[in-house]
C-alpha positions as a Markdown table, in Angstrom:
| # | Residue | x | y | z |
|---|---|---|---|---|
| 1 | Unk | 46.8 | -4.8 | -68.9 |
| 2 | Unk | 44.0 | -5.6 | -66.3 |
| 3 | Unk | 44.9 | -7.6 | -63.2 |
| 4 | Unk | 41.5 | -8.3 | -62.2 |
| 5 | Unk | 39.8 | -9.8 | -58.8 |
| 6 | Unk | 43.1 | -9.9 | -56.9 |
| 7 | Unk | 43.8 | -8.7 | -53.1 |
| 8 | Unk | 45.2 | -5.7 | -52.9 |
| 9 | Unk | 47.0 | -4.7 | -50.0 |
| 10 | Unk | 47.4 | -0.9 | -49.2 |
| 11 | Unk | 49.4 | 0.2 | -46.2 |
| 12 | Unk | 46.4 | 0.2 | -43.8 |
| 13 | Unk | 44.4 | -2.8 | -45.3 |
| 14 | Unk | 43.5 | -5.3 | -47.8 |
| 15 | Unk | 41.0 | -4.9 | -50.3 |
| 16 | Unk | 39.6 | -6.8 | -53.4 |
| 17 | Unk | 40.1 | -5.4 | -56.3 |
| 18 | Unk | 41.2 | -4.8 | -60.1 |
| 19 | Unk | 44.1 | -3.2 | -61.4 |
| 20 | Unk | 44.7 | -1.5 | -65.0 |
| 21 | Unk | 48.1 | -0.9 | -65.9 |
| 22 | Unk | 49.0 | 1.3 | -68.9 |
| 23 | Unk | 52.4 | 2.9 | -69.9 |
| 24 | Unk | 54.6 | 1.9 | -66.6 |
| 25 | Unk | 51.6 | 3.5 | -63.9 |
| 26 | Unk | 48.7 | 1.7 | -62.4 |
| 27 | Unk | 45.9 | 4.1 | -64.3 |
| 28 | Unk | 43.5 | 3.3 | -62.8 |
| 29 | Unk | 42.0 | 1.2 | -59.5 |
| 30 | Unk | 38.6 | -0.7 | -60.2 |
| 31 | Unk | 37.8 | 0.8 | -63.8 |
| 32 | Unk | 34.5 | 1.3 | -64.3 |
| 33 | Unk | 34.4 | -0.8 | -67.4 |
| 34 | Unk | 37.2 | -3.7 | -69.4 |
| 35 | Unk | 37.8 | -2.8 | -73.0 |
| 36 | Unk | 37.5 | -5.3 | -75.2 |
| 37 | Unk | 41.3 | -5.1 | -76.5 |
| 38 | Unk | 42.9 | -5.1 | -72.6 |
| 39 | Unk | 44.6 | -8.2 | -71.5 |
| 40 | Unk | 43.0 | -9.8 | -68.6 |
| 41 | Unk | 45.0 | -11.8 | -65.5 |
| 42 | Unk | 42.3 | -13.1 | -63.3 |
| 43 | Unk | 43.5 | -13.7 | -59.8 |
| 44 | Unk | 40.3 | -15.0 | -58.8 |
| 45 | Unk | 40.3 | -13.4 | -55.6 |
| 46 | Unk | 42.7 | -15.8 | -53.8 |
| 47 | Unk | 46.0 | -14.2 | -55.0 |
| 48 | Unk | 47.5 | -10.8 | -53.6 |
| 49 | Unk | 48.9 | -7.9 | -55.2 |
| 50 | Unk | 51.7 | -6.5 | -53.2 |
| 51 | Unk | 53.6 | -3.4 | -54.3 |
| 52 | Unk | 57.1 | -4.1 | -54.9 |
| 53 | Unk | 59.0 | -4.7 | -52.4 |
| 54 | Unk | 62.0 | -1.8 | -51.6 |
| 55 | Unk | 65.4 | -2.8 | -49.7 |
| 56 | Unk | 67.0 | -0.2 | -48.8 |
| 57 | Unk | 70.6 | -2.4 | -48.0 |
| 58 | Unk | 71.8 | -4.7 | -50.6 |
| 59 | Unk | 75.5 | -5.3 | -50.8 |
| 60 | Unk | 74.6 | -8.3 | -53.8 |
| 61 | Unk | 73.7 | -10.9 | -54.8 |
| 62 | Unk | 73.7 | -13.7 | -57.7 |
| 63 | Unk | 77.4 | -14.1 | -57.1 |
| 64 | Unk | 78.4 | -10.1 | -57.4 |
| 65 | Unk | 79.0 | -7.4 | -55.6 |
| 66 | Unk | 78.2 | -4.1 | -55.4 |
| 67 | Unk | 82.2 | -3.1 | -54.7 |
| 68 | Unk | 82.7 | -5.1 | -58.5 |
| 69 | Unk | 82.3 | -1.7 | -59.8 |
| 70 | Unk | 81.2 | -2.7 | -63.2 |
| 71 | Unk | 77.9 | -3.0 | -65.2 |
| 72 | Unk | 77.9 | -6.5 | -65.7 |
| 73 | Unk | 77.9 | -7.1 | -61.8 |
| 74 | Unk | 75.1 | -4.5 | -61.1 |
| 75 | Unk | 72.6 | -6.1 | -63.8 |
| 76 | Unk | 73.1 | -9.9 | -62.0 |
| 77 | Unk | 72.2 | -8.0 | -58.6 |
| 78 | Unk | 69.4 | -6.9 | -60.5 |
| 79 | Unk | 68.0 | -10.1 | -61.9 |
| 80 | Unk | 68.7 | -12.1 | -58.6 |
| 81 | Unk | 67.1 | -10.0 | -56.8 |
| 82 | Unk | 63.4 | -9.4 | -58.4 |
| 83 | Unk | 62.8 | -12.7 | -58.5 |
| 84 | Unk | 62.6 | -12.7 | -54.6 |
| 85 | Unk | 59.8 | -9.7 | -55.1 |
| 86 | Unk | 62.4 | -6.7 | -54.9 |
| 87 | Unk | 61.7 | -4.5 | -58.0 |
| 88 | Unk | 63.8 | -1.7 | -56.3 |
| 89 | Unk | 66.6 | -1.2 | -53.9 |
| 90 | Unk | 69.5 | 1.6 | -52.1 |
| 91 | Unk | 73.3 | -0.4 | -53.8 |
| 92 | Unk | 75.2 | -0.4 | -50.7 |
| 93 | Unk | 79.0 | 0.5 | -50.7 |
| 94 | Unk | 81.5 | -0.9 | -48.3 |
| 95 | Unk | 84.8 | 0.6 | -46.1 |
| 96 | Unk | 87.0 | 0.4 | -48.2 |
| 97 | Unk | 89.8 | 2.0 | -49.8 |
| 98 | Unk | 88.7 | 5.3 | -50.9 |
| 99 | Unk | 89.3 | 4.9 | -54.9 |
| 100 | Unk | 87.6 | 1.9 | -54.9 |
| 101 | Unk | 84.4 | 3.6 | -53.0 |
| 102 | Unk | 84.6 | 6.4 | -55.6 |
| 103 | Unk | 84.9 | 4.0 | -58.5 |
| 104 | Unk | 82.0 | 2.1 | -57.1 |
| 105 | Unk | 79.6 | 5.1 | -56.3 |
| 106 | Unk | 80.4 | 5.9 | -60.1 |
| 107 | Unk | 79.6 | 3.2 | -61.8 |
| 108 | Unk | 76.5 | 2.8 | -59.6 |
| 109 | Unk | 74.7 | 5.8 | -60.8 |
| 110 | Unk | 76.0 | 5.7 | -64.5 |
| 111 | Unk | 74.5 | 2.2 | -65.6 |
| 112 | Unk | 71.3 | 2.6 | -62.8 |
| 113 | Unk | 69.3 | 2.9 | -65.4 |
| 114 | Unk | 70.6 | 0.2 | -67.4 |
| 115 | Unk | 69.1 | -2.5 | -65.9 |
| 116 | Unk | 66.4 | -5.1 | -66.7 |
| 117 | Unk | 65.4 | -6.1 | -63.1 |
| 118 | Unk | 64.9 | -4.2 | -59.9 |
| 119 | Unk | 66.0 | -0.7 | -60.2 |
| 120 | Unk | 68.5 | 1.4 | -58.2 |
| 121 | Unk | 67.1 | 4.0 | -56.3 |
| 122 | Unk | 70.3 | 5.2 | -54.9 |
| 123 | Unk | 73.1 | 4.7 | -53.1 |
| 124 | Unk | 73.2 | 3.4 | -49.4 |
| 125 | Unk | 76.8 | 4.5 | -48.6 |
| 126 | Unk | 77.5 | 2.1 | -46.1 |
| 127 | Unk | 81.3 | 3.4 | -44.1 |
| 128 | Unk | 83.6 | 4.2 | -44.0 |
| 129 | Unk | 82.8 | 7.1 | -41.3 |
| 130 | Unk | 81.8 | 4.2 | -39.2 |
| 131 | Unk | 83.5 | 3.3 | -35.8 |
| 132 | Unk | 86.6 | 0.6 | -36.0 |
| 133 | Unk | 85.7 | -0.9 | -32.8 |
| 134 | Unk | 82.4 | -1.7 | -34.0 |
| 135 | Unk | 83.3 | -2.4 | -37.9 |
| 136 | Unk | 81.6 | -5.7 | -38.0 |
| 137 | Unk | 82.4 | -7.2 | -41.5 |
| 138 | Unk | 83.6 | -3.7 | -42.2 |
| 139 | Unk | 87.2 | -2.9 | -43.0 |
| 140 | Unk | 88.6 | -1.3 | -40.1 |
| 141 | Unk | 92.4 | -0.1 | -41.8 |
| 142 | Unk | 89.9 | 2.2 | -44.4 |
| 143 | Unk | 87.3 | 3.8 | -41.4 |
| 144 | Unk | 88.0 | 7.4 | -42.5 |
| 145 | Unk | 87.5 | 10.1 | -40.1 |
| 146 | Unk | 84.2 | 12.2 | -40.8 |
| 147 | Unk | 84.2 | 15.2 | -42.4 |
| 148 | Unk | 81.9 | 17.3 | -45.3 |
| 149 | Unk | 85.4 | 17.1 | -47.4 |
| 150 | Unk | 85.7 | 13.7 | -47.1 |
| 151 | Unk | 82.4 | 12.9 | -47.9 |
| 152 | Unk | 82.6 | 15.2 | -50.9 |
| 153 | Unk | 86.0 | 13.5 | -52.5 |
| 154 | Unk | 83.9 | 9.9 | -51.8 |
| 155 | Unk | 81.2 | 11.1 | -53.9 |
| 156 | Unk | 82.4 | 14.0 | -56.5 |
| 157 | Unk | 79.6 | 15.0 | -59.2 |
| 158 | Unk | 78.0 | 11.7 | -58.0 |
| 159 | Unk | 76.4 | 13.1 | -54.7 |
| 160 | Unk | 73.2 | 13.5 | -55.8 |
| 161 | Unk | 72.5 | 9.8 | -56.2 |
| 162 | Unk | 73.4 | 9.1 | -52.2 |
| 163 | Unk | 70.4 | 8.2 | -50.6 |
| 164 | Unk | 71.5 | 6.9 | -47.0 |
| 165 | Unk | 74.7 | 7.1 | -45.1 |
| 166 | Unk | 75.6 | 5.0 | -42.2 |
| 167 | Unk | 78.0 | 6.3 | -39.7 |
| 168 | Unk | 79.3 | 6.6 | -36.4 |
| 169 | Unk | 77.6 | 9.9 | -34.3 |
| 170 | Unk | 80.4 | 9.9 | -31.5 |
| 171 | Unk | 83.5 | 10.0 | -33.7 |
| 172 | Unk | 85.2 | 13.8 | -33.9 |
| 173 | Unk | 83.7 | 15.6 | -37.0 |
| 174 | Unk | 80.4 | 13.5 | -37.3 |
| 175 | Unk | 78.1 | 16.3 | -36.3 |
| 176 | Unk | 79.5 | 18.7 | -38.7 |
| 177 | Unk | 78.8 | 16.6 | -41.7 |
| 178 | Unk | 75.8 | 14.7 | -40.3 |
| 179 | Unk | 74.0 | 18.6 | -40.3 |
| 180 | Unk | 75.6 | 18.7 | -43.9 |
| 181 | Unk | 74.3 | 15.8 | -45.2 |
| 182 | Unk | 70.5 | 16.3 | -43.8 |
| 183 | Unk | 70.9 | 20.1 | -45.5 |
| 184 | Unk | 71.6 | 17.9 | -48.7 |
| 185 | Unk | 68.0 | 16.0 | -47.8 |
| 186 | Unk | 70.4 | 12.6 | -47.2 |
| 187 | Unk | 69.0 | 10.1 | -45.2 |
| 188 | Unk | 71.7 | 10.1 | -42.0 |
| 189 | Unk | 72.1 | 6.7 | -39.8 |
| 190 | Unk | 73.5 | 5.5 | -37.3 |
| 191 | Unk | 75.3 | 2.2 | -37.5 |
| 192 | Unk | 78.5 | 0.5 | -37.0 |
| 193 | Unk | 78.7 | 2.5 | -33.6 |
| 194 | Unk | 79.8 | 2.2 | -30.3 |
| 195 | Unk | 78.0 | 5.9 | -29.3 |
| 196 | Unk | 76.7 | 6.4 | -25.9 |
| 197 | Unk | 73.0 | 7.1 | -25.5 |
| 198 | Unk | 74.0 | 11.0 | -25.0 |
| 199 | Unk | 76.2 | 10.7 | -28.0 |
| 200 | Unk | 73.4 | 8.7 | -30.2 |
| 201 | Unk | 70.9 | 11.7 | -29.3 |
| 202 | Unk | 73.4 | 14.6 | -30.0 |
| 203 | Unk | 73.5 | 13.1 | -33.6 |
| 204 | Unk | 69.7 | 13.1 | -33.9 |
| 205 | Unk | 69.5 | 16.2 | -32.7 |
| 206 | Unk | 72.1 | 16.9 | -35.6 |
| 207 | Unk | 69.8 | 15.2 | -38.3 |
| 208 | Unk | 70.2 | 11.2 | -37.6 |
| 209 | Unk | 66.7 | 9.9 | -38.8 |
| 210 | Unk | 67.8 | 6.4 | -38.8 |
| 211 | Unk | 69.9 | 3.5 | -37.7 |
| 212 | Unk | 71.3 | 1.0 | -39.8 |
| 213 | Unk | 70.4 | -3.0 | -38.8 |
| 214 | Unk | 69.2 | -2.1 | -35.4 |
| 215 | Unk | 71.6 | -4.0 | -32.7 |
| 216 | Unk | 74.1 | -5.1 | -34.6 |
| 217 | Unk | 77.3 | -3.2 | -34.8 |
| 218 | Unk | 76.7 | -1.5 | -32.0 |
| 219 | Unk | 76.7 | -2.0 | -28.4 |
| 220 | Unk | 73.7 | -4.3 | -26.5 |
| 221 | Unk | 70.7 | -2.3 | -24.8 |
| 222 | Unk | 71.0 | -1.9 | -21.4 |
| 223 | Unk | 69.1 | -1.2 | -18.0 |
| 224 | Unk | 71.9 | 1.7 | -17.2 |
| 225 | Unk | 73.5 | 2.1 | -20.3 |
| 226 | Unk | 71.1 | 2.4 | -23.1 |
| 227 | Unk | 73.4 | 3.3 | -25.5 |
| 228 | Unk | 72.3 | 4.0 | -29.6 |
| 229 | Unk | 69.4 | 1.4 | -29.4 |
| 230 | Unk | 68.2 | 3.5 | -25.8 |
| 231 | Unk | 68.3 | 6.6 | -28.2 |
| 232 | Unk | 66.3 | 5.2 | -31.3 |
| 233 | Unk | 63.9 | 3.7 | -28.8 |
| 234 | Unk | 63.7 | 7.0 | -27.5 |
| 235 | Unk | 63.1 | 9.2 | -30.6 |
| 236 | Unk | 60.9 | 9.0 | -33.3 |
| 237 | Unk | 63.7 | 7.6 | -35.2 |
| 238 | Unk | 63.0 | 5.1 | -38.5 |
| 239 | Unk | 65.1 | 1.9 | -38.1 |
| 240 | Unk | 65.6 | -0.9 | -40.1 |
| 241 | Unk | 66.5 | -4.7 | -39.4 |
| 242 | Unk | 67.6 | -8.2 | -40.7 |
| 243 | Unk | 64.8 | -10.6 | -40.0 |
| 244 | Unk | 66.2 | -13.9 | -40.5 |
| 245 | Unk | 66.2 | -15.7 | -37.0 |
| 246 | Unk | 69.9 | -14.9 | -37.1 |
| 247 | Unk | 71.0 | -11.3 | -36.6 |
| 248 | Unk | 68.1 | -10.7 | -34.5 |
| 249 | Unk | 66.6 | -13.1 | -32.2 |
| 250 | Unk | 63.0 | -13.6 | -32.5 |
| 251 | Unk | 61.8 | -12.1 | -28.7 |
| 252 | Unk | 64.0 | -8.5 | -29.8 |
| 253 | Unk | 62.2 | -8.7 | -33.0 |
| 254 | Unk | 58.9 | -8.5 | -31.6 |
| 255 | Unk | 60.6 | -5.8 | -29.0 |
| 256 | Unk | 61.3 | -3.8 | -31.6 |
| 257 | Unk | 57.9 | -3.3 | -33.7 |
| 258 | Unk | 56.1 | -2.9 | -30.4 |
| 259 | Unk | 58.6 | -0.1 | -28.9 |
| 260 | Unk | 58.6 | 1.5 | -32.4 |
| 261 | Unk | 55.7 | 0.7 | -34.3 |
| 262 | Unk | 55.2 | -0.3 | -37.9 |
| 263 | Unk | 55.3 | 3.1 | -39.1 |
| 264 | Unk | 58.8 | 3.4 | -37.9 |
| 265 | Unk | 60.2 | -0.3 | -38.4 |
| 266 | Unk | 61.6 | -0.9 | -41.8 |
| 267 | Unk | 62.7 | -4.9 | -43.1 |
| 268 | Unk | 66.1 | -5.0 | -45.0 |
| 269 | Unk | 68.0 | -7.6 | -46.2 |
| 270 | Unk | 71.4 | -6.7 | -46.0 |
| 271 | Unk | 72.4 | -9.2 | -48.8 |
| 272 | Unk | 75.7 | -9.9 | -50.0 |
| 273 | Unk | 76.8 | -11.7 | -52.9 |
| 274 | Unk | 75.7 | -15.7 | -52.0 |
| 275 | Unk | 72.1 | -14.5 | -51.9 |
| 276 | Unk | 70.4 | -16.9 | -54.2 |
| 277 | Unk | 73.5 | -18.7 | -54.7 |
| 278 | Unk | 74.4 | -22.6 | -53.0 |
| 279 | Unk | 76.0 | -22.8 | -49.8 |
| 280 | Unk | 80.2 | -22.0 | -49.7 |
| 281 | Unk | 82.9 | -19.6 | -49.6 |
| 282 | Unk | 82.2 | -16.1 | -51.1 |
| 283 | Unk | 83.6 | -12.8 | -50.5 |
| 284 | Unk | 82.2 | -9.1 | -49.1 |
| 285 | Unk | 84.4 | -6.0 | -49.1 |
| 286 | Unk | 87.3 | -8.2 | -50.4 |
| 287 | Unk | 86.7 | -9.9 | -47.1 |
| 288 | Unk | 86.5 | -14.1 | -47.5 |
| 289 | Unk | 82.9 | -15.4 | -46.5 |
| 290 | Unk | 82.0 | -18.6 | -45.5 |
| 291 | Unk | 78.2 | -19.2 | -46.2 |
| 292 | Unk | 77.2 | -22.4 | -44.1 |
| 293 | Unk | 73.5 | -23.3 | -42.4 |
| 294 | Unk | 72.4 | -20.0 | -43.6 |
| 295 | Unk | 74.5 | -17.9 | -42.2 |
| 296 | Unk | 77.1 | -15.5 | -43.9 |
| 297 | Unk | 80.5 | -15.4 | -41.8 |
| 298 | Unk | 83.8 | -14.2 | -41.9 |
| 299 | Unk | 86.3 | -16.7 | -40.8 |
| 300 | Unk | 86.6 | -15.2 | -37.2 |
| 301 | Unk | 82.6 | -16.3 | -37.1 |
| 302 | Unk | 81.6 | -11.9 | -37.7 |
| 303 | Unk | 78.4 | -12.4 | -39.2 |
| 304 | Unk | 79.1 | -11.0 | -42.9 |
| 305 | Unk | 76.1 | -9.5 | -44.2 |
| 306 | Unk | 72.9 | -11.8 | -45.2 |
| 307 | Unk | 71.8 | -14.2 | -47.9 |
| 308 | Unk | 67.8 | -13.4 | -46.8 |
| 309 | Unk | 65.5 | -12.3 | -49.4 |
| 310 | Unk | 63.0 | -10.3 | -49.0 |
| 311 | Unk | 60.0 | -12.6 | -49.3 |
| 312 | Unk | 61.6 | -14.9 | -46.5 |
| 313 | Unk | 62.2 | -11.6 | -45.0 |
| 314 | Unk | 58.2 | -11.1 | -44.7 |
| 315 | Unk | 57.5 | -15.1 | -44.0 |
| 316 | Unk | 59.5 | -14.4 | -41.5 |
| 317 | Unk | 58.2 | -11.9 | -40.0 |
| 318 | Unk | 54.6 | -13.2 | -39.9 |
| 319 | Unk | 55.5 | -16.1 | -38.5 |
| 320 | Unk | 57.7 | -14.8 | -35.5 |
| 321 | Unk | 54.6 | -11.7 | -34.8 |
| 322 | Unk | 51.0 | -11.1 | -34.4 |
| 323 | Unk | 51.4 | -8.5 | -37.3 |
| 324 | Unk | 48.8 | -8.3 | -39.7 |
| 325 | Unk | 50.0 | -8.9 | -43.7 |
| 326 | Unk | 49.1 | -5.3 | -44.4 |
| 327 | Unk | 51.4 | -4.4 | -41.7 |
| 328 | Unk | 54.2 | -6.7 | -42.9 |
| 329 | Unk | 54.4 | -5.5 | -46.3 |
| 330 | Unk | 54.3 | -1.9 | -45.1 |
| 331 | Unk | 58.1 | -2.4 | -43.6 |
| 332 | Unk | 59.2 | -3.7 | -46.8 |
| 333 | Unk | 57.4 | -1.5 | -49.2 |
| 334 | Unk | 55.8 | 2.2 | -48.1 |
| 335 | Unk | 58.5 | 2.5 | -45.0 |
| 336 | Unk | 61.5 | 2.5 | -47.3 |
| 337 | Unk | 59.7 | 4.2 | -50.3 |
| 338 | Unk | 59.4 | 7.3 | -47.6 |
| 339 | Unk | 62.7 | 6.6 | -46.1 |
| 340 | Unk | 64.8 | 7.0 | -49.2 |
| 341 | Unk | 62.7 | 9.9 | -51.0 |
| 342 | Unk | 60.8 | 7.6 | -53.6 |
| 343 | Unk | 57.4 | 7.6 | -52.0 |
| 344 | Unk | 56.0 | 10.3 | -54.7 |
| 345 | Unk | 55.8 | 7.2 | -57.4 |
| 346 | Unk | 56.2 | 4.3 | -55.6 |
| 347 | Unk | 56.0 | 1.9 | -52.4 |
| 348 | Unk | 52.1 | 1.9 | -52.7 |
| 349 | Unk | 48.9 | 0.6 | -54.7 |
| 350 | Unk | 47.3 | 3.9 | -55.8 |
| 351 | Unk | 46.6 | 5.8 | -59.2 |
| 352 | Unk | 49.5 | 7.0 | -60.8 |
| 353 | Unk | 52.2 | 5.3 | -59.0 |
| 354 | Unk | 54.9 | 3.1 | -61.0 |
| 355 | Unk | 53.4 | -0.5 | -61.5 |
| 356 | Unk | 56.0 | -1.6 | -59.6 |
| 357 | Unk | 53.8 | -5.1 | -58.4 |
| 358 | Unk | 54.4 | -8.7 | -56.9 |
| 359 | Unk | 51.7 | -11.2 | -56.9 |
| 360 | Unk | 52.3 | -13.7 | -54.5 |
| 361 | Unk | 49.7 | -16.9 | -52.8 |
| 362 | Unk | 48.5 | -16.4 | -49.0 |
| 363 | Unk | 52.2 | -18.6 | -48.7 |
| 364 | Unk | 54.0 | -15.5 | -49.6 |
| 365 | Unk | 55.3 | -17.9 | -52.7 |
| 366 | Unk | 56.0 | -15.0 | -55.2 |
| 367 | Unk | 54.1 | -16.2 | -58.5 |
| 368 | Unk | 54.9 | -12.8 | -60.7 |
| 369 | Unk | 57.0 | -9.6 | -60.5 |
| 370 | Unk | 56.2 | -6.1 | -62.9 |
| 371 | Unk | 58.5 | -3.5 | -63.0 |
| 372 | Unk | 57.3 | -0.2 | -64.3 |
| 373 | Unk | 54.1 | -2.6 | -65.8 |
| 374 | Unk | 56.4 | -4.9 | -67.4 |
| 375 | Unk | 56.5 | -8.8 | -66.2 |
| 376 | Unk | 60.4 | -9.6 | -65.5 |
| 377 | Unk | 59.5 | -12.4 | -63.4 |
């Protein structure tokens, strides 16, 4: 397949160009020549060509749940979720009790590859070493202490699909198994924290490269008391965050990416299971969720997780900042692709990478998705 005349956008720019697509890989950008026998999609220069976008935090969608622990859940996450422009994603666990972790981590990287939409990457395990004064929509009865062995009987023979874990630096065994799990090349961050700024560095000094939806679950920056937002401003630290006008207000946003940078800033959505789904009362984490003006809740009024996707997740973000669109879809493509150990195949427009693609108008109105070259939406 050719996708010809389109404007493609590259971590560092946007460019016109043409696209041939053979056997799952972009083979080759601006071919010298058509062959007569190639399917042609014209996007006559006013349509871009995005590659697909990569949340690293998705909890559901569609009306499941990650926690379902069954096939059937994982492939409606799936579907729902590349037809927002996400053609890959980190499945993200909850605190809960340990079986049902274990039975969800399972099941997670046994049917991965038995789905039709957006693809796991990995697993985003997401608690329960987190703090239980900063558990958020988390469960605080199943925070377990951290420790290698617990971590281990979590994940079993399964451990080598773990791409991210979340958890809290100053609890008592967290720098043991933080230096464990970035031995293991496991993406460590913090989140769901109440660590001091001197207990926030001693875990990057441990191996934290990270932090999980940057200021929430965990405590405000301050003049005095900078605390684990101080310490990621402070080290060259990759964060991500929810950009929906509603986790993050739109001044910190901006904050953020300037303190940062876009090389460091990453867009998540943190979804949850009424993601594409009406307005009403859902569940996360066997938690009840009340989904009302946009916002997920627990009945205590704990914001429960998002229903953003990720092309309102970009909107969003170039309405609210003076970014460029190159620099927007950087956060949501190339940044996560590096962050969870896929960049070698994907999160970029280059020869030989998977044709992982979304076409969208200069609206960010997504018009088609390709997964490994093949059109699913």
């Amino acid at each position: 397949m050719i996708l010809k005349d389109y404007l493609l956008i590259y971590p560092d720019r946007i460019e016109k160009g043409t696209l041939r697509l053979e056997q799952g890989i972009i083979k080759r950008i601006n071919p010298d020549q058509i062959r007569p026998d190639e399917t042609v999609r014209d996007g006559e220069s006013t349509l871009y060509v995005s590659p697909g976008f990569i949340d690293l935090h998705v909890h559901g969608s569609g009306g499941a749940d990650v926690m379902d622990g069954d096939l059937q859940s994982l492939r409606t996450i799936s579907r729902t979720l590349c037809q927002f422009g996400t053609t890959s994603f980190l499945a993200a666990t909850m605190t809960q009790a340990p079986t049902n972790i274990r039975q969800a981590v399972r099941t997670i990287k046994e049917h991965s590859l038995a789905l039709d939409g957006a693809r796991i990457l990995g697993i985003h395990l997401e608690g329960p070493f987190i703090n239980p004064e900063a558990a958020g929509a988390q469960s605080e009865e199943h925070a377990l202490p951290p420790s290698v062995e617990a971590f281990r009987n979590l994940t079993g023979e399964d451990a080598d699909f773990i791409r991210l874990v979340t958890l809290a630096p100053e609890l008592t065994g967290s720098i043991p198994l933080i230096r464990y799990l970035a031995s293991q090349d496991i993406t460590v961050s913090i989140g769901h924290t109440r660590a001091t700024y001197e207990e926030a560095l001693a875990g990057i000094e441990a191996g934290i490269s990270h932090a999980t939806h940057l200021f929430n679950a965990m405590p405000p920056f301050h003049h005095r008391q900078p605390g684990a937002v101080g310490a990621v401003f402070d080290t060259p630290v990759s964060f991500e965050i929810i950009p929906d006008g509603i986790h993050v207000a739109n001044p910190v946003l901006r904050t953020a990416f300037k303190v940062k940078g876009v090389e460091h800033s990453i867009l998540v959505t943190d979804a949850m299971m009424a993601c594409g789904m009406p307005e009403g009362e859902y569940r996360l984490g066997g938690q009840i969720v009340t989904v009302r003006d946009g916002a997920a809740r627990l009945s205590d009024g704990t914001l429960a997780g998002s229903i953003l996707t990720m092309d309102q997740a970009v909107r969003h973000v170039l309405s609210q900042t003076d970014l460029t669109l190159y620099e927007v879809i950087r956060m949501a493509t190339w940044n996560p692709a590096q962050r969870c150990g896929a960049s070698r195949n994907k999160g970029r427009i280059a020869d030989g990478y998977d044709a992982d693609l979304v076409i969208f108008d200069e609206e960010i109105r997504i018009q088609e998705v390709y997964i490994r070259g093949r059109k699913v939406c």
